[in-house]
DOKOLMI-864540 format. One record per residue (C-alpha): residue number from 1; residue in three letters; y, x, z. Coordinates in steps of 0.2 Angstrom, whole numbers, plus 5000, padded with zeros to 4 digits. Each point is the difference from the previous one (the first is absolute). Last residue first. Example, Ala and Ser with C-alpha at 12.3 -4.5 7.8 and 13.67 -1.06 7.14 Angstrom:
bagu_lumse_yy_xx_zz
2_SER_4995_5068_5036
1_ALA_4983_4994_5003
end
This chain:
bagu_lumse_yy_xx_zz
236_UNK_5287_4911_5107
235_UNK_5011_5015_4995
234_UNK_4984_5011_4998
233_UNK_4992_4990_4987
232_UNK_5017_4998_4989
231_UNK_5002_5018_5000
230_UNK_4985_5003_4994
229_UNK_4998_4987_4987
228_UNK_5017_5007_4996
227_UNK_4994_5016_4997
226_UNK_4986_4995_4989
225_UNK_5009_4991_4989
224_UNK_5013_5015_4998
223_UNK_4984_5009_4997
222_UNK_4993_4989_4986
221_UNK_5017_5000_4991
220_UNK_4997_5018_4997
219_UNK_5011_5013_5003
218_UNK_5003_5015_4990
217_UNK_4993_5019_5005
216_UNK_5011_5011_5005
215_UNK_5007_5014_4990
214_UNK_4998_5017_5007
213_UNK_4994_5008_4982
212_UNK_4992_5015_5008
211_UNK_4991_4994_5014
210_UNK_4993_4983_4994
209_UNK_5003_4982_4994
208_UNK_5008_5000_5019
207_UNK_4992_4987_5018
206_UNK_4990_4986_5000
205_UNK_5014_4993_5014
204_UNK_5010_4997_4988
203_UNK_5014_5013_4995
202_UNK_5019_4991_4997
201_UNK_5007_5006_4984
200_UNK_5012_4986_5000
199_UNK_4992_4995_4982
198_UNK_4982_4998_5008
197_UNK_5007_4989_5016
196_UNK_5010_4988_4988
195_UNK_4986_5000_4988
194_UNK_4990_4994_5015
193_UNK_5010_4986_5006
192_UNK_5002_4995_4982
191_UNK_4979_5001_4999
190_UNK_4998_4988_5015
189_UNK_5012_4989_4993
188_UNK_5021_4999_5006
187_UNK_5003_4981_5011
186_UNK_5016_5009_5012
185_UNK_4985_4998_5014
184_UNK_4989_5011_4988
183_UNK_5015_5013_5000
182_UNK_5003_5000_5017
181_UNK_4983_5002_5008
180_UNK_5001_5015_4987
179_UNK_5011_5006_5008
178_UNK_4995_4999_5017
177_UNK_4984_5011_4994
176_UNK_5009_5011_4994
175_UNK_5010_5002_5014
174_UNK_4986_5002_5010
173_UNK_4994_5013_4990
172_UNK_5014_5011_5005
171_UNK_4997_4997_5019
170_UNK_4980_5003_5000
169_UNK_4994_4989_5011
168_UNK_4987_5007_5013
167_UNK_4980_4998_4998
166_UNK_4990_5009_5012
165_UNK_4984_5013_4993
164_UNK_5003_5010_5014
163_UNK_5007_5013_4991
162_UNK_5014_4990_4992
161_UNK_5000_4983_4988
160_UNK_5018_4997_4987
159_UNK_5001_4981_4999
158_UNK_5013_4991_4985
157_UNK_4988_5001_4986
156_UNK_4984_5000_5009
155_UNK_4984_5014_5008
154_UNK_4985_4999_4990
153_UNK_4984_4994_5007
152_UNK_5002_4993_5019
151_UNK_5014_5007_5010
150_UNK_5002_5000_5020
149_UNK_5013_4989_5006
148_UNK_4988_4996_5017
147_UNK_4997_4982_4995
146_UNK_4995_5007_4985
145_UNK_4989_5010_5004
144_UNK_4991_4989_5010
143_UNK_5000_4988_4990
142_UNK_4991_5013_4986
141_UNK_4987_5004_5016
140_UNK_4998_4982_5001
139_UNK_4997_4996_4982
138_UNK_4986_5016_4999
137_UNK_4990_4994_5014
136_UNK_4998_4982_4990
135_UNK_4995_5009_4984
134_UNK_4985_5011_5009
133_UNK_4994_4985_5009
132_UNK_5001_4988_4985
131_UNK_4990_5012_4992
130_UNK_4988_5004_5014
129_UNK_4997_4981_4998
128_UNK_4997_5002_4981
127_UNK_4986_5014_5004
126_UNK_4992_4990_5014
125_UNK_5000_4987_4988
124_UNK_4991_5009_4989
123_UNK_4987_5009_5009
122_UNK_4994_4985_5010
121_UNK_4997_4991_4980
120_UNK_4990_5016_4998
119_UNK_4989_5001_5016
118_UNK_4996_4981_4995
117_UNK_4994_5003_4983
116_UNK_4991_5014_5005
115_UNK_4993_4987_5016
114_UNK_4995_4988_4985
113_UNK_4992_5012_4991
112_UNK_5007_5009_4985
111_UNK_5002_5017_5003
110_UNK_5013_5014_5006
109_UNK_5011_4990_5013
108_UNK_5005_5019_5011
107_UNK_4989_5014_4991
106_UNK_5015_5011_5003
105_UNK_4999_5005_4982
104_UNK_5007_4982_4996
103_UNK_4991_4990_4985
102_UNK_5003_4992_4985
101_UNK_4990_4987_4990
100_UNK_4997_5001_4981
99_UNK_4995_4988_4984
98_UNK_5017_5001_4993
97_UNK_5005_4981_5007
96_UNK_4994_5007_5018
95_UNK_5016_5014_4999
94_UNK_5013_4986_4996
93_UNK_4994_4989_5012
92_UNK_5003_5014_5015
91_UNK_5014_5005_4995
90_UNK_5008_4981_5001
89_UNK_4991_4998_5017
88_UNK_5006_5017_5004
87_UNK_5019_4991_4996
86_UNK_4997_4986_5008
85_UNK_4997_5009_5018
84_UNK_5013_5010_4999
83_UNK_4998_5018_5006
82_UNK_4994_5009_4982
81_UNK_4984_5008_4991
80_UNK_5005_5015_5014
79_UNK_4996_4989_5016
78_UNK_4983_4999_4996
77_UNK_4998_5019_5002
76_UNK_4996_5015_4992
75_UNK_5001_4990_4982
74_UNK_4983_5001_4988
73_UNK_5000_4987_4984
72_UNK_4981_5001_4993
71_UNK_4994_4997_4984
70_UNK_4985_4986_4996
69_UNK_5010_4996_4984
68_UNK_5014_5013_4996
67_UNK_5015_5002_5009
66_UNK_5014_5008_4991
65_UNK_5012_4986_4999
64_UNK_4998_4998_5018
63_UNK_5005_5017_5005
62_UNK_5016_4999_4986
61_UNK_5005_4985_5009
60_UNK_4998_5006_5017
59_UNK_5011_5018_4993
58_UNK_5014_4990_4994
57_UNK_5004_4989_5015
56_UNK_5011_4985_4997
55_UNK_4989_4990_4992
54_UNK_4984_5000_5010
53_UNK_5012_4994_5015
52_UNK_5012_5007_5013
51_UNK_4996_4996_5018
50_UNK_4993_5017_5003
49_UNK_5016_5008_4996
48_UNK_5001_5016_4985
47_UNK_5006_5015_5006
46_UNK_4987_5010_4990
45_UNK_4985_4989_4990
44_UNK_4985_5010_4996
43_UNK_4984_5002_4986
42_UNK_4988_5011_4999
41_UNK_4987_4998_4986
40_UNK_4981_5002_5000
39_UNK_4997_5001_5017
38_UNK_4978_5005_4999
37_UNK_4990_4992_5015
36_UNK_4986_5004_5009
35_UNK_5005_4991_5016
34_UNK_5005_5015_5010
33_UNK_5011_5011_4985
32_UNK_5008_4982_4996
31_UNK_5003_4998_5021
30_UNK_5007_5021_5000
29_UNK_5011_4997_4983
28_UNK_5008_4983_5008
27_UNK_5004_5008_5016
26_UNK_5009_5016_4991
25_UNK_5010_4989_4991
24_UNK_5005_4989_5013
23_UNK_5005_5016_5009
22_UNK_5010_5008_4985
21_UNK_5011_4982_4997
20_UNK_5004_5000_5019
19_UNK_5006_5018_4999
18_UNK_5006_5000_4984
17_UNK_5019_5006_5010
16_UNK_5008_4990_4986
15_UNK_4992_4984_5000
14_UNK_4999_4998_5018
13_UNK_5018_5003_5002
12_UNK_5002_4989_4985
11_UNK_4992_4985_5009
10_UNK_4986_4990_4998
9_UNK_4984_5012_4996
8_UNK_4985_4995_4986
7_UNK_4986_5008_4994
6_UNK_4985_4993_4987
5_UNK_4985_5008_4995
4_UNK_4989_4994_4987
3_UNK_4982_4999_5000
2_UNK_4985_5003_4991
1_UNK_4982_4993_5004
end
């Protein structure tokens, strides 16, 4: 019986270091060395979510594509074919439809008796649950921050952010930002508010075309909508 391999890791970190994608290979390699079976083809999706579907992950769909009647589809753990319950179901179809079945190198829901079955539904929703986990951790620590003044993703027009990670206001920008208040409460568009902004010479928060030429880059009507939104949230 052949096999293909399939890999997958969540974040880029994990993507990056090839840590995790190394150790699932290395587990898969020792279960198919084990059971007498030859891995075909390799396949792996880096910092791709478990929630995401079939068709949002290159490397699944290429590892299905390749199965052949009576192939099998090899992860390290249950967990790595996805941590959505719907979605596994989803893989799960598509891999029988070929003629094939998968299996986990940790031996965890291998088979097709009713306590496999079983062991593999547990596997699942303790997977999505650890999901929910995992996502609901992450909100409070970004409140948290928050509530603190501390930045999350790219510092704002109008803010300046120091050592600590602590948002201040940047005076200059301020003023920016006050004008163009003024332009949209005088009825001027998005993209007149940003033509103003691009003829003045004023540099976005995106920064200078590059080093030699010094001329900054023009405004967009998306980022005057953006700054408002902003400024519109934090005045509530």
């Amino acid at each position: 019986m052949n096999a293909i391999a399939y890999t997958r890791v969540s974040t880029d970190k994990q993507a990056d270091s090839g840590a995790g994608l190394a150790a699932q290979t290395a587990a898969i390699a020792a279960y198919a060395a084990k059971a007498g079976l030859t891995i075909t083809a390799s396949f792996s999706d880096a910092a791709v979510s478990g929630s995401k579907g079939i068709e949002d992950r290159a490397g699944l769909t290429a590892a299905i594509a390749s199965l052949r009647k009576g192939d099998l589809l090899i992860v390290a753990k249950r967990d790595r074919l996805g941590r959505d319950q719907f979605v596994v179901l989803g893989i799960e179809r598509a891999v029988a439809k070929r003629g094939c079945t998968i299996a986990a190198a940790d031996g965890l829901g291998n088979g097709e008796g009713a306590a496999d079955v079983f062991m593999r539904q547990i596997l699942d929703a303790a997977a999505e649950f650890e999901r929910g986990l995992i996502r609901t951790r992450t909100k409070a620590a970004m409140q948290a921050k928050r509530v603190a003044g501390q930045i999350i993703g790219e510092v704002p027009f109008g803010y300046v952010v120091d050592a600590a990670g602590i948002l201040h206001e940047d005076a200059g920008e301020q003023l920016v930002i006050q004008k163009i208040i003024a332009c949209r409460e005088a009825g001027l568009s998005y993209r007149a508010i940003a033509k103003i902004l691009s003829d003045a010479a004023i540099v976005p928060k995106s920064g200078l075309f590059g080093v030699t030429s010094r001329r900054p880059l023009p405004w967009s009507h998306t980022s005057i909508v953006s700054i408002l939104k902003r400024q519109a949230s934090i005045s509530m």
